[in-house]
C-alpha positions as CSV (number, residue, x, y, z in Angstrom):
1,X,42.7,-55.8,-9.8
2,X,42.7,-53.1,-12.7
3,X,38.3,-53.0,-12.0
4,X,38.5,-53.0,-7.9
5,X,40.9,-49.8,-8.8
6,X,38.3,-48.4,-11.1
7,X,35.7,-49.4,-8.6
8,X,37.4,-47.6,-5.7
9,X,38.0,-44.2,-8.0
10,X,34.5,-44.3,-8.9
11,X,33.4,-44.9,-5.1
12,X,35.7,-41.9,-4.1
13,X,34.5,-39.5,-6.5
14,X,31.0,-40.1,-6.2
15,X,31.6,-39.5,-2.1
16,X,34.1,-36.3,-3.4
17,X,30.7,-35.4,-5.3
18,X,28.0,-35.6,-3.1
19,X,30.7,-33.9,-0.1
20,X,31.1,-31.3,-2.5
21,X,27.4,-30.7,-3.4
22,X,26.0,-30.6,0.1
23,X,28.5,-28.1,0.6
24,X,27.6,-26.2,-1.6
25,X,24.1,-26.0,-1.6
26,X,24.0,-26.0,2.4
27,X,20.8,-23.6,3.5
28,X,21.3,-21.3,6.0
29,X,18.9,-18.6,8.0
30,X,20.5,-15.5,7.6
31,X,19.6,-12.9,10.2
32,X,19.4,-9.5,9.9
33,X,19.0,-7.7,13.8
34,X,18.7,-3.8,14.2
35,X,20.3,-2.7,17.5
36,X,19.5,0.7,18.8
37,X,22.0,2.3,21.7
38,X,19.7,3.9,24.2
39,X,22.7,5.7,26.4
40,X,22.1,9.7,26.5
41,X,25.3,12.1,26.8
42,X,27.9,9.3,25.2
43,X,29.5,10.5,23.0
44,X,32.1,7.6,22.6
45,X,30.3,4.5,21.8
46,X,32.5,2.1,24.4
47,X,30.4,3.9,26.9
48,X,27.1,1.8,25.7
49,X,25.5,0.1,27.9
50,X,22.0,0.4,27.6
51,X,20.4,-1.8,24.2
52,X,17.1,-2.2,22.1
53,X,16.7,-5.0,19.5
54,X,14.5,-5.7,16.6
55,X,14.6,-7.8,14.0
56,X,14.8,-6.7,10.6
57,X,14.4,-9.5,8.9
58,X,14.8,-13.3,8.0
59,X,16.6,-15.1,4.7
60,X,17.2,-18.7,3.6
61,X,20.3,-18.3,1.3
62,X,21.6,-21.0,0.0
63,X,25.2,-19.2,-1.1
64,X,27.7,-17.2,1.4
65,X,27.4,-13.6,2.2
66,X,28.5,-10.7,4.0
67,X,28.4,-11.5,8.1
68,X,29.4,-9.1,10.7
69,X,32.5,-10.3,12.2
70,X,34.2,-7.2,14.3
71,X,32.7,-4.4,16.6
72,X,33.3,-3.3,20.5
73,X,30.3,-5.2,21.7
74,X,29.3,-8.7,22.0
75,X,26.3,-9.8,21.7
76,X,24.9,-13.7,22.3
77,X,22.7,-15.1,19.3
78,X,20.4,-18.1,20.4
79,X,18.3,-19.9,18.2
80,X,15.9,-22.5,19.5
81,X,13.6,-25.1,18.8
82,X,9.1,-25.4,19.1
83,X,9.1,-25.6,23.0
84,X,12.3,-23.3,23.3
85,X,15.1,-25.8,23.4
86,X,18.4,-24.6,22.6
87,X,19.3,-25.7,19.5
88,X,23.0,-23.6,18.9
89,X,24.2,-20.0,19.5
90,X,27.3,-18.1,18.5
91,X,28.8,-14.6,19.5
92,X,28.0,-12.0,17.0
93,X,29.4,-8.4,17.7
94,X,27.7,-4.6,17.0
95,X,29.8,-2.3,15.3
96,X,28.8,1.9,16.1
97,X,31.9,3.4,14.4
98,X,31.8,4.5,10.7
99,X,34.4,3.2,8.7
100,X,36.5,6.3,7.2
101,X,35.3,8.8,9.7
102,X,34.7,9.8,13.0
103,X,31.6,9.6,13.7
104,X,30.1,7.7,16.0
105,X,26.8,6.1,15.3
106,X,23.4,5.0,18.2
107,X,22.2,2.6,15.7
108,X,23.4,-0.2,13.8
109,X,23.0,-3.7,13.0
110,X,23.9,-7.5,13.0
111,X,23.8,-9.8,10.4
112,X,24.8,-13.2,11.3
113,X,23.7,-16.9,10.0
114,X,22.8,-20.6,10.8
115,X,22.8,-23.5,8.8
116,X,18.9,-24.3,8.2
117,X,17.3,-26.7,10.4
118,X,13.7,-27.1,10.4
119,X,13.5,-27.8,14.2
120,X,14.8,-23.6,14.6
121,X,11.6,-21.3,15.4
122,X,12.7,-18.9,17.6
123,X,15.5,-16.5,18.2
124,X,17.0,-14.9,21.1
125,X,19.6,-12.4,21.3
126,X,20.8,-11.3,24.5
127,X,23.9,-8.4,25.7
128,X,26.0,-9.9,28.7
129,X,22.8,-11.7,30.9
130,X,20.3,-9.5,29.5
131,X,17.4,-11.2,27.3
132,X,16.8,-8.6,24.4
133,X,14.8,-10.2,21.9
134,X,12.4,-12.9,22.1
135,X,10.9,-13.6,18.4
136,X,9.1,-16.3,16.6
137,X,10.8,-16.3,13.1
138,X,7.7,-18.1,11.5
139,X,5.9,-14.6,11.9
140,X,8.6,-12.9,10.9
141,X,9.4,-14.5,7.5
142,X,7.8,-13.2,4.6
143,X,3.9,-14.5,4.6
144,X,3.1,-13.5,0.2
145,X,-0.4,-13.0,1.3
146,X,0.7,-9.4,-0.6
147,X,0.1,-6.9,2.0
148,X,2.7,-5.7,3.8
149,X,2.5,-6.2,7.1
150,X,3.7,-7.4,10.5
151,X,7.2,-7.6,10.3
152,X,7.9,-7.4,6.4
153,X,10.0,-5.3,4.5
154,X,11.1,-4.7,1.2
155,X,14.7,-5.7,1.3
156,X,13.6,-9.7,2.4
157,X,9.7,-9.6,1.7
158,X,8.0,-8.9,-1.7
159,X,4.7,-8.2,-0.5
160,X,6.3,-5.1,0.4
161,X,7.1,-2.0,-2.4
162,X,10.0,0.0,-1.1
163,X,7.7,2.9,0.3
164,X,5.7,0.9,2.1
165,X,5.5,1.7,6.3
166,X,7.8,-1.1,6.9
167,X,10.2,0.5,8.9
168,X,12.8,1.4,6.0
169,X,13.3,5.0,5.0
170,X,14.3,4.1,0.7
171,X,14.0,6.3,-1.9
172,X,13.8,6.6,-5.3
173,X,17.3,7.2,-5.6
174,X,19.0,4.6,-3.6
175,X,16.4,1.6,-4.8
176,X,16.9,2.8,-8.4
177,X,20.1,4.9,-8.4
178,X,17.6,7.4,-10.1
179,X,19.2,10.7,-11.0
180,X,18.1,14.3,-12.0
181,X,20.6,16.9,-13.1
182,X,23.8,14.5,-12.3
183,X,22.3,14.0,-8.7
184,X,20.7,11.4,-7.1
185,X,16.8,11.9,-6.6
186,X,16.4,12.4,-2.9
187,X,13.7,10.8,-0.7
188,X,12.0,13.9,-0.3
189,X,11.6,14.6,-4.1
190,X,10.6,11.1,-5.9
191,X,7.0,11.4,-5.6
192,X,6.6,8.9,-3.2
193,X,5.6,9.1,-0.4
194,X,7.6,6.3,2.7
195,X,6.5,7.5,6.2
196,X,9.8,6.0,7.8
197,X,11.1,9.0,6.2
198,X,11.9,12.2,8.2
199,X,10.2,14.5,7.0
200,X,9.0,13.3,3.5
201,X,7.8,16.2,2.0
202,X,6.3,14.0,-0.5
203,X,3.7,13.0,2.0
204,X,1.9,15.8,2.4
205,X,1.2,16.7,-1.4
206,X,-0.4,14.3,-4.1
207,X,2.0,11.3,-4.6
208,X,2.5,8.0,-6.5
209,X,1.6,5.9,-3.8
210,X,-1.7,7.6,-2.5
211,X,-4.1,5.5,-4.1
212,X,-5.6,8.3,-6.2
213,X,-5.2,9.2,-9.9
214,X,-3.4,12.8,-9.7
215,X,-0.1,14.7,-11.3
216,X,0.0,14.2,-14.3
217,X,-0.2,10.1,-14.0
218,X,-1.9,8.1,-16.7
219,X,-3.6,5.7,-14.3
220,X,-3.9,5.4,-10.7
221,X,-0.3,6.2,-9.2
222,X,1.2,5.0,-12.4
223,X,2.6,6.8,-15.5
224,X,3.7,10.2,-15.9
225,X,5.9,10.9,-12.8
226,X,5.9,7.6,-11.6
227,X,7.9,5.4,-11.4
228,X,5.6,2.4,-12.4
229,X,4.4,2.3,-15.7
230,X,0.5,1.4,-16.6
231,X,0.7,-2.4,-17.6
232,X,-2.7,-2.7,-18.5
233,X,-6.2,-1.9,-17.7
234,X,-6.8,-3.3,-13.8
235,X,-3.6,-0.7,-12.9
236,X,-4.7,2.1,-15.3
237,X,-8.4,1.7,-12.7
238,X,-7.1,0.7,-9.4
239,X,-3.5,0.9,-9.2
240,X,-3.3,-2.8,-8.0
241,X,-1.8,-4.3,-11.0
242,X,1.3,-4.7,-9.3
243,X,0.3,-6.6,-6.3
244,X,-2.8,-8.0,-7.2
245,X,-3.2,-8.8,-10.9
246,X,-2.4,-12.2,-10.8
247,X,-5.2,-12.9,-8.1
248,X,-7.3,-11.2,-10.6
249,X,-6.9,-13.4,-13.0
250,X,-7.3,-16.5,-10.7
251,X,-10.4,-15.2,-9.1
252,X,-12.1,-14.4,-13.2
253,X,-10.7,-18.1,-14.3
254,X,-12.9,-19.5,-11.6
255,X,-15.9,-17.1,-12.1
256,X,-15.5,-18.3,-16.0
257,X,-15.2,-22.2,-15.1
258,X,-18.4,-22.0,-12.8
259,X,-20.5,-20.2,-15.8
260,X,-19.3,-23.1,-17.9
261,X,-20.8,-25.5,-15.4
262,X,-24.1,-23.7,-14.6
263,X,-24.5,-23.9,-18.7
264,X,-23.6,-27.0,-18.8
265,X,-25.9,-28.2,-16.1
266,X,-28.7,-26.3,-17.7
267,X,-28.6,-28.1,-20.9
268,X,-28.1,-31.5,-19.9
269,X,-31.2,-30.8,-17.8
270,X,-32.6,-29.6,-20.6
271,X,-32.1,-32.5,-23.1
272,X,-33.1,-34.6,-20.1
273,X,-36.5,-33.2,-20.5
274,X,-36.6,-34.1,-24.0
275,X,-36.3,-37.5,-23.4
């Protein structure tokens, strides 16, 4: 009796356990969707009617997080299998008011979650009957190919730097809480240049970004003013050391491995001949 008791706490703490560990390390696709109010002459946001949506970008997390769980309007989140098969959905609500103030905002966003499947591809969001969004979340996700490009940016996608045209106005400042004379380094005065900016003055002057050695930079947009320091010789030349370094050094291990074989072709030729 005393080892079927034993038995049984073991068999209920290893259950307990493995509960307790899928729990915990439960994946989910955390979505993060831009919605723009397109309503001229309201001034009070309950008068929106009129909706744009984009998404900003996709995440596997596998730990909770903020989610947007109050606003005045309610949106429909769909997510949906290869061949568009509803797979779940769940309310997720836009919030236009600033907290603390006033002010009423045209533009905010949505960030709500599902637990990871592999069957989800695409994502639809939709206000009242409306389809808004239609996107497949496969071309959305971040690609590491270490351009950025399609629907990338920074905040979910390292191939992009945070002043890359990726539809996110960042500076200096904010990304690195960067301060000159007890203020934080505006946009406008970082020496980079991020065209989602309005009006970036840096953009139309030499910058750390424009692919050119100039300022008073040590390398190609690194060193003196900027931000990023010269880590070696490919970055002190090109500027790419960042990005690209590493497929640098892949591409000059091959180069190295097919002399090696070349030579040593050659000279088992060679002492072929000799026999």
């Amino acid at each position: 009796m005393k080892y079927k008791n034993l038995a049984k706490l073991m068999l209920f703490s290893l259950v307990f356990l493995l509960i307790t560990i899928a729990f915990v390390s439960a994946k989910k696709y955390v979505f993060d969707i831009a919605i723009q109010a397109n309503d001229v002459g309201y001034k009070d946001f309950t008068g929106y009617n009129n909706f744009s949506v984009s998404l900003l970008g996709v995440e596997i997390v596998d730990n909770s997080f903020y989610e947007t769980e109050t606003g005045y309007h309610l949106f429909t989140v769909q997510v949906l299998d290869k061949n568009k098969n509803l797979i779940k959905e769940k309310q997720a609500y836009a919030n236009f008011v600033v907290f603390g103030a006033t002010e009423t905002l045209n533009r905010t966003s949505i960030i709500t979650s599902f637990e990871y499947s592999e069957n989800i591809v695409y994502i639809k969001v939709y206000y009242q009957s409306t389809l808004l969004l239609e996107k497949d979340i496969f071309r959305t996700l971040c690609n590491n190919n270490g351009k950025c490009d399609g629907s990338e940016n920074y905040l979910y996608c390292q191939d992009c730097e945070w002043y890359d045209n990726d539809s996110l106005c960042l500076g200096a400042g904010e990304v690195f809480n960067l301060i000159r004379n007890n203020l934080i380094v505006n946009y406008w005065e970082d020496h980079y240049c991020d065209l989602d900016c309005y009006k970036d003055d840096d953009c139309g002057k030499e910058n750390c970004n424009d692919n050119i050695k100039n300022q008073n930079e040590e390398g190609v947009d690194c060193g003196g003013v900027c931000l990023d320091k010269c880590k070696n010789i490919f970055q002190i030349l090109t500027g790419q050391a960042t990005k690209n370094i590493e497929k640098i050094k892949n591409s000059l291990i091959i180069i190295l491995i097919i002399i090696v074989l070349i030579i040593a072709i050659l000279i088992y030729k060679k002492e072929a001949r000799r026999r």
